[in-house]
N, C-alpha and C positions, 0 to 999 in steps of 0.2 A: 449621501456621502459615506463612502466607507474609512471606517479609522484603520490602523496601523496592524493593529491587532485583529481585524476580522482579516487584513489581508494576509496576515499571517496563520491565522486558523484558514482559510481556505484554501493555503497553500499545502499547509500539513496533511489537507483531505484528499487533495491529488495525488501528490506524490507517494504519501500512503494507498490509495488507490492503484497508482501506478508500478509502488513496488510488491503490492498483492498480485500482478495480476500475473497471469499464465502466460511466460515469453512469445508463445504463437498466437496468442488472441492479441495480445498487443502488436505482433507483427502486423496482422491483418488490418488492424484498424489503423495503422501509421498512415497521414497522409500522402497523397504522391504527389504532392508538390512541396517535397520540403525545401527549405530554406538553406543558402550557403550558412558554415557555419565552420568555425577552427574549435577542435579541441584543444582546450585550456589544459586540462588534465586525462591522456586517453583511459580507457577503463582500464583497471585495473582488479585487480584478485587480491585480499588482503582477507584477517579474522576480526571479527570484535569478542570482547568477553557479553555474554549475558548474565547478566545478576538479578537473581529472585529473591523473594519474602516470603517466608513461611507465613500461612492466613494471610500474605498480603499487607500484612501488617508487625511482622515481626523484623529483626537488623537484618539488610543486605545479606546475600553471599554469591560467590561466584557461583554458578552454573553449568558452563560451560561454553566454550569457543564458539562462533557460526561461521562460516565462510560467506562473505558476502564480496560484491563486485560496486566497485564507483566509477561516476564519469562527472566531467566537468566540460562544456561549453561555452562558445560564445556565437550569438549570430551576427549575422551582418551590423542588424542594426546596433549591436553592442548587448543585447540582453544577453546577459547569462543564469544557463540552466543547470542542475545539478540532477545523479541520476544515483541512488543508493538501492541496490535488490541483494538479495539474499541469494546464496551461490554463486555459480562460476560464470553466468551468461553474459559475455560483454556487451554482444548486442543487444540486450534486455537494457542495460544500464543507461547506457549510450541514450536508446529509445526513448526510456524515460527522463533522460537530461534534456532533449530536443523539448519532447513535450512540455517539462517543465519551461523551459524558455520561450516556448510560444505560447503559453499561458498566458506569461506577464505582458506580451504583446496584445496589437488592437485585433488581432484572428481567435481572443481565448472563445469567445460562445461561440465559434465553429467548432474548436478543438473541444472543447467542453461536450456541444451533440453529436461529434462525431465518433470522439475517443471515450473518454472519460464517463459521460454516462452508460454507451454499452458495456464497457469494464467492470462499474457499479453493479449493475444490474446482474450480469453474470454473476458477481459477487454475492449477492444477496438473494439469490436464486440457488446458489451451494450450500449456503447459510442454512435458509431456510430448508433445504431438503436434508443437512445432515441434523438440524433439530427435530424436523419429522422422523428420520430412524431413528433418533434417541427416544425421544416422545412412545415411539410403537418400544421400545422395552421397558417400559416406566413399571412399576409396580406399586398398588396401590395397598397397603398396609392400616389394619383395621382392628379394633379390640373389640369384642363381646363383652356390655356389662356384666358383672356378676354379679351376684346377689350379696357375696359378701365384702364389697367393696361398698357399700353405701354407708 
């Protein structure tokens, strides 16, 4: 039995998934049998502020603006999905509010190996390749005892 709370940490891992992902790999992987559905609220174009912490741990401060894109759904059966990406793509937004709404339905572990894990993976395949070219400039910094430090 899953509680309230894992359903809501595995919602935040999709739709973070989904607003990582690169608008055309997500096109590719949209199902083709989507579902009727009314937007609730069509995408739209709007900014948020970002706010960061010095070490992550010192007071707030603004940042600066992002543009990002929302959509809001509903499907037939009454689920509604929400679609939050970063920039201007509506149909990235849109994409991901569908998805997110067929999640919460009985199709999610289709959608889950159809969409969502390829997305992952691409994801974590860029990951991993931009920490190997960090990795390849690392510098390894080393001291000679001397004699007059003992």
């Amino acid at each position: 039995m899953t509680t309230d709370s894992q359903k809501n940490d595995d919602r935040k891992a999709w739709m973070g998934v989904l607003a990582r992902a690169k608008p055309d790999a997500l096109a590719a992987l949209m199902p083709a049998d989507q579902p009727d559905h009314v937007l609730l609220r069509a995408p739209e174009i709007g900014s948020v502020m970002v706010r960061g912490r010095v070490g992550a741990t010192g007071a707030p401060f603004n940042l600066g603006e992002v543009t990002v894109t929302r959509c809001a759904l509903r499907l037939a059966c009454g689920t509604v999905g929400h679609g939050h990406v970063q920039g201007r793509n509506r149909d990235h937004a849109r994409q991901a509010a569908l998805i997110d709404a067929l999640m919460q339905t009985d199709r999610a572990e289709a959608i889950r190996t159809q969409v969502l894990h390829p997305l992952a993976q691409t994801e974590q395949a860029a990951r991993h390749a931009r920490a190997a070219k960090a990795a390849a400039t690392k510098v390894e910094f080393f001291t000679l005892v001397r004699g007059e430090d003992k």
